[in-house]
LUMZA-921935 format. One record per atom (N, C-alpha, C, O): x, y, z. Coordinates in steps of 0.001 Angstrom, whole numbers, padded with zeros to 6 digits, always signed. Atoms other than C-alpha are relative to their C-alpha. Layout:
<recs>
XYZ
...
</recs>
This chain:
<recs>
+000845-001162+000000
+000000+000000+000000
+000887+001220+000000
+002048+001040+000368
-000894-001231-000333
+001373+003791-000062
-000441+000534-001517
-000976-000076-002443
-000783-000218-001275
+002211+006107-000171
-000967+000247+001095
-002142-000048+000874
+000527+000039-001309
+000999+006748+003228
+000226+001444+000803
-000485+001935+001680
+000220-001520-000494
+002205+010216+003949
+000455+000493-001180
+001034+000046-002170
-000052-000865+001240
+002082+013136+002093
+001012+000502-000698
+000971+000591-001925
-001181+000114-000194
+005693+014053+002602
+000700-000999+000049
+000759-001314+001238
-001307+000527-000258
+008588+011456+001975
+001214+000161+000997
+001192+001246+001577
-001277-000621-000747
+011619+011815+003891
+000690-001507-000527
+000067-002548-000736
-001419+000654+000480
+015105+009868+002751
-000135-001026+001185
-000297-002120+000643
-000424+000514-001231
+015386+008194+006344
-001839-001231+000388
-001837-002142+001216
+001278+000215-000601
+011368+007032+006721
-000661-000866-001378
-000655-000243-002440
+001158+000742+001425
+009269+004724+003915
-001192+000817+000047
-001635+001343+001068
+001352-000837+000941
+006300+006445+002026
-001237-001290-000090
-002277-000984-000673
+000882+001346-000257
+004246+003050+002499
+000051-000654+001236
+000831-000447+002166
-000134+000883-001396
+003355+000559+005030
-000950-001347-000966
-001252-001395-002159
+001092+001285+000553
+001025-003149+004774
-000675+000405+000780
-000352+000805+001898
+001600-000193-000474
-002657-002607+005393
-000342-001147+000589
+000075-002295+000438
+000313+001330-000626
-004501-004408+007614
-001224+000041-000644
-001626+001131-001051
+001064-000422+000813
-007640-005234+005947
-000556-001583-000027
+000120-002573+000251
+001123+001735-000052
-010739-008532+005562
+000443+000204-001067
+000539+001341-001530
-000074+000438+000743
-009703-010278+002876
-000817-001375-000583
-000859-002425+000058
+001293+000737+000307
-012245-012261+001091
+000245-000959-001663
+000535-000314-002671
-000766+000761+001414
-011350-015070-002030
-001788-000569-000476
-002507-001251+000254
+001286+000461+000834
-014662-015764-004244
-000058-000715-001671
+000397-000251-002717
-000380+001118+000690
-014937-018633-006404
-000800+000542-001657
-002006+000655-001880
+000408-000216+001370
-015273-017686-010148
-000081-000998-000802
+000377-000984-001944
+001062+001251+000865
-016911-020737-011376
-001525+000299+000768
-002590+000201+000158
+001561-000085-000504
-019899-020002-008772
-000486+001401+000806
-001505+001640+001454
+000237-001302-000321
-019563-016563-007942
-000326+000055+002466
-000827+000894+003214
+000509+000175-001499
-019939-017666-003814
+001524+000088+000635
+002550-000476+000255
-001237+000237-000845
-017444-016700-000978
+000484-001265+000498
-000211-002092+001088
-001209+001930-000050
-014810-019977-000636
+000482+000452+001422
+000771-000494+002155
-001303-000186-000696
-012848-017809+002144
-000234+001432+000617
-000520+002388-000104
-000369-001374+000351
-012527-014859+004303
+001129-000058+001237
+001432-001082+001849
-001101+000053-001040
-009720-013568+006815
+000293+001347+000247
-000515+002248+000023
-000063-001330-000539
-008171-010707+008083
+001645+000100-000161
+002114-001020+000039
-001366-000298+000324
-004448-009636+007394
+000735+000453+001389
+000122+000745+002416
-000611+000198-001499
-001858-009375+010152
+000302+001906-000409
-000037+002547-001403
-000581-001479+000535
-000200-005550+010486
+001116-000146-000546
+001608+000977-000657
-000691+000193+001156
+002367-006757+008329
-000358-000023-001341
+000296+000325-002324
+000609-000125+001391
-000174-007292+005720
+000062-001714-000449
-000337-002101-001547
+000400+001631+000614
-000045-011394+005521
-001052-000574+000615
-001276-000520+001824
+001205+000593-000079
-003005-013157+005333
+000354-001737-000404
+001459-002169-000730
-000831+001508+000393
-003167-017242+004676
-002111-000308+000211
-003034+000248+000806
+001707+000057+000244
-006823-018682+003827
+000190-001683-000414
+001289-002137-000732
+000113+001556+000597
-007726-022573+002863
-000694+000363-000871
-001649+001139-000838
+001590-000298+001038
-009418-022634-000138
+000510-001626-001271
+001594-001912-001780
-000013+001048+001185
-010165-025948-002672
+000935+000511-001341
+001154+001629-001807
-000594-000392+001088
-008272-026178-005417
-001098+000652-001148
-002121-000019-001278
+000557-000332+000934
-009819-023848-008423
+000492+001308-000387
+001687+001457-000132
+000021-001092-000011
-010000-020324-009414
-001139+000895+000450
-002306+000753+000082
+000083-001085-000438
-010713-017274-007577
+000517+001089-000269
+001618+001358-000750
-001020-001717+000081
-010678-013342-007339
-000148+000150+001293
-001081-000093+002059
-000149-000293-001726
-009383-012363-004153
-000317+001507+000274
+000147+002115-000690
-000452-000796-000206
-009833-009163-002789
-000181+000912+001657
-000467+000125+002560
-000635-000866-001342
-009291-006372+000525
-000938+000758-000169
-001065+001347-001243
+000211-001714-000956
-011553-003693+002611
+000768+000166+000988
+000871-000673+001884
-000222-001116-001074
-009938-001337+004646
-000911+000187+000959
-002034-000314+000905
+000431-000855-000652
-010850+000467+007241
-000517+001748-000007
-001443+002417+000452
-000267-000900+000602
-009742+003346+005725
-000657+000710-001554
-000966-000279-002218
+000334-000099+001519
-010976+005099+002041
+000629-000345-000902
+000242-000073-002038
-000781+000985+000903
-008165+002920+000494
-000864-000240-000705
-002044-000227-000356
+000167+001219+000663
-008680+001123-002308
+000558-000518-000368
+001395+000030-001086
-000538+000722+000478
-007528-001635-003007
-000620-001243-001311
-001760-001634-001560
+000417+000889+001187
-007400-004059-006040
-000728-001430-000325
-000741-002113+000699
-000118+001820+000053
-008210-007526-006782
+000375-001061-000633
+000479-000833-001839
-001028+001053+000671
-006599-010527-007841
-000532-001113-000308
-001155-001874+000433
+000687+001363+000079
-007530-013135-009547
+001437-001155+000079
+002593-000935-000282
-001341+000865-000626
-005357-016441-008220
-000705-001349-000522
-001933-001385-000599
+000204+001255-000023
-005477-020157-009076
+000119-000832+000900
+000921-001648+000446
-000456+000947-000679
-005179-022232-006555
+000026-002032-000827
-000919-002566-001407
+000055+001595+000422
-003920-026435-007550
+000360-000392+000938
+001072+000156+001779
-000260+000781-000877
-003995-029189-005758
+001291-000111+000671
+002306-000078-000024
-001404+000105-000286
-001200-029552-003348
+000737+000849+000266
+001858+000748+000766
-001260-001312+000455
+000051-026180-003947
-000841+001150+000662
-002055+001278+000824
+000183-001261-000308
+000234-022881-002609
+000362+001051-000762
+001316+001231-001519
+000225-001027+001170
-001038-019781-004044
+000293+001207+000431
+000196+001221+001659
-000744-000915-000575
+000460-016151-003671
-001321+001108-000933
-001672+001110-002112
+000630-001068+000802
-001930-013126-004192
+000329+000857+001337
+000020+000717+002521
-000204-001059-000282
-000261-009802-003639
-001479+001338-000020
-002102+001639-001038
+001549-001214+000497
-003437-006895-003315
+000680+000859+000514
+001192+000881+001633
-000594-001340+000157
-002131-003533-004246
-001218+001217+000957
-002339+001279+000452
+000794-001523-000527
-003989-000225-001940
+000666+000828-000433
+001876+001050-000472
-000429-001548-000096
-004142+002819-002760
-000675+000857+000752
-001902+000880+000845
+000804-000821-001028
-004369+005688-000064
-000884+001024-001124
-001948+001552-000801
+000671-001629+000291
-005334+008502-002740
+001362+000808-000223
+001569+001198-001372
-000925-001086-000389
-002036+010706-001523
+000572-000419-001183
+000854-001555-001563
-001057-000018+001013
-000225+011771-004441
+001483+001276+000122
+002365+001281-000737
</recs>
């Protein structure tokens, strides 16, 4: 997510990870598979059947953030990054 303040500074990051419900919905049947909540690091971890899904994040905040569509296969673990944006430019 970021930036996060309006001002930069050299010494300080312009971003942070959002905490935010994260929710994975199954695009073969359009029905929530999954939901969770993100740590203040910003990692989340969800079970979900093998198939495809779009994942995506509310805030708390007037963020928005994106959504991702992810595959999950059998056996395997699946990685979906979700981009926020505060707005601040």
């Amino acid at each position: 997510m970021g930036p996060t303040l309006p001002v930069c500074q050299f010494d300080q990051p312009c971003d942070r990870p959002a905490e935010a419900e994260v929710e994975a919905v199954s695009r073969a049947t359009g029905t929530v598979a999954g939901r969770t909540t993100s740590d203040s690091a910003g990692h989340y971890a969800m079970a979900l059947a093998p198939g495809d899904y779009t994942v995506s994040a509310r805030t708390s905040s007037a963020m928005r953030c994106s959504s991702v569509d992810v595959t999950v296969e059998a056996g395997r673990y699946a990685t979906a990054d979700i981009q926020c944006d505060t707005g601040i430019r």
